[in-house]
C-alpha positions in Angstrom: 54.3 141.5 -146.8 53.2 138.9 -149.2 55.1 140.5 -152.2 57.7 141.2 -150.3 57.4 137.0 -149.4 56.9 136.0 -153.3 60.5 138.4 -154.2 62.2 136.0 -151.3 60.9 133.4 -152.5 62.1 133.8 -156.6 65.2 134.8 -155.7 65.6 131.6 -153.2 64.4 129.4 -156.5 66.9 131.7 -158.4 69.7 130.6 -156.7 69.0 127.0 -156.1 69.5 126.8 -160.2 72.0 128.8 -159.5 73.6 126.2 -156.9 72.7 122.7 -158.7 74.3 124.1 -162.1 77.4 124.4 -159.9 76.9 121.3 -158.5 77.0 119.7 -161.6 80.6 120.8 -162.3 81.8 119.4 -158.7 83.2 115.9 -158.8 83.5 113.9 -155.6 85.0 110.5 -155.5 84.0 107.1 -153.0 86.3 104.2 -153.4 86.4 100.4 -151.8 89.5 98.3 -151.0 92.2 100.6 -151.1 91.2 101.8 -154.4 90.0 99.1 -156.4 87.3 100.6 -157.3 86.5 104.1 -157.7 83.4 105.5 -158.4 82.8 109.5 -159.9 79.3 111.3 -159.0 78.6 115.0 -159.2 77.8 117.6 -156.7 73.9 116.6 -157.8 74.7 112.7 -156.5 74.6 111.7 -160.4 77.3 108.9 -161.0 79.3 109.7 -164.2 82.1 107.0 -163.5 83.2 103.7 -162.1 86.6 102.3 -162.8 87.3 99.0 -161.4 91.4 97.6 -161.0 92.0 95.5 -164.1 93.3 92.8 -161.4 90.1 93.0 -159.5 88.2 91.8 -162.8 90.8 89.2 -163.4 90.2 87.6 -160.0 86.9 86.5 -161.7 85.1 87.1 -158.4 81.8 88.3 -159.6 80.1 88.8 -155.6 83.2 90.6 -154.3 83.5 92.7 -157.6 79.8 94.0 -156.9 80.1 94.2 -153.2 82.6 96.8 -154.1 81.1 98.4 -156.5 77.8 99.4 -154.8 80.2 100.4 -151.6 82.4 102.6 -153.6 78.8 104.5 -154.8 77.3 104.6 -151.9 80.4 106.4 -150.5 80.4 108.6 -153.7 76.6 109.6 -153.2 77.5 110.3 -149.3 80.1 112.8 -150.2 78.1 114.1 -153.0 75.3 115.0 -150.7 77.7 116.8 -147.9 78.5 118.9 -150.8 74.6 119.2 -151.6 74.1 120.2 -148.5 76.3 122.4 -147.7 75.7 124.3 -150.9 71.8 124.5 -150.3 72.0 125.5 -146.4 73.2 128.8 -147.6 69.5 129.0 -149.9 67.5 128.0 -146.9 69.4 130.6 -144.6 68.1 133.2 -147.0 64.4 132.2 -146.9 64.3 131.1 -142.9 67.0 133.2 -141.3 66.6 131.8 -137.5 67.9 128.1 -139.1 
């Protein structure tokens, strides 16, 4: 039985790698204000872009600009994690098959 445990549980830890190298190729977006500002992160909630409207920065409003900017991550990271999720309920079905 315990073997038997210690195989489940490499080959769950196998494909978790497996999972969060994939996740790392999956690119979900968050944006604020109708797409002023748009903000990249990866399957593994890691932000790789932001790209703010050039008319945004020209309004010169530094408190709006960043109010915008951590909204557009935080809705970035949100969608990042349903994806995280998602991907990693299908490892914890494998070790724990009554979840």
């Amino acid at each position: 039985m315990f073997g038997n445990m210690m195989g489940k549980l490499q080959e769950m830890q196998k494909k978790s790698e497996e999972i969060k190298k994939r996740l790392d190729t999956i690119s979900v977006q968050g944006e604020a204000e109708n797409g002023l500002v748009k903000v990249i992160s990866n399957g593994n909630r890691k932000i790789s872009s932001i790209s703010i409207n050039e008319e945004l920065i020209k309004s010169g409003d530094k408190e709006q600009i960043e109010d915008l900017c951590i909204l557009a991550m935080n809705r970035a990271l949100e969608n990042a994690e349903k994806v995280y999720e998602a991907e990693m309920k299908d490892v914890a079905k494998g070790m724990l098959p009554g979840m």
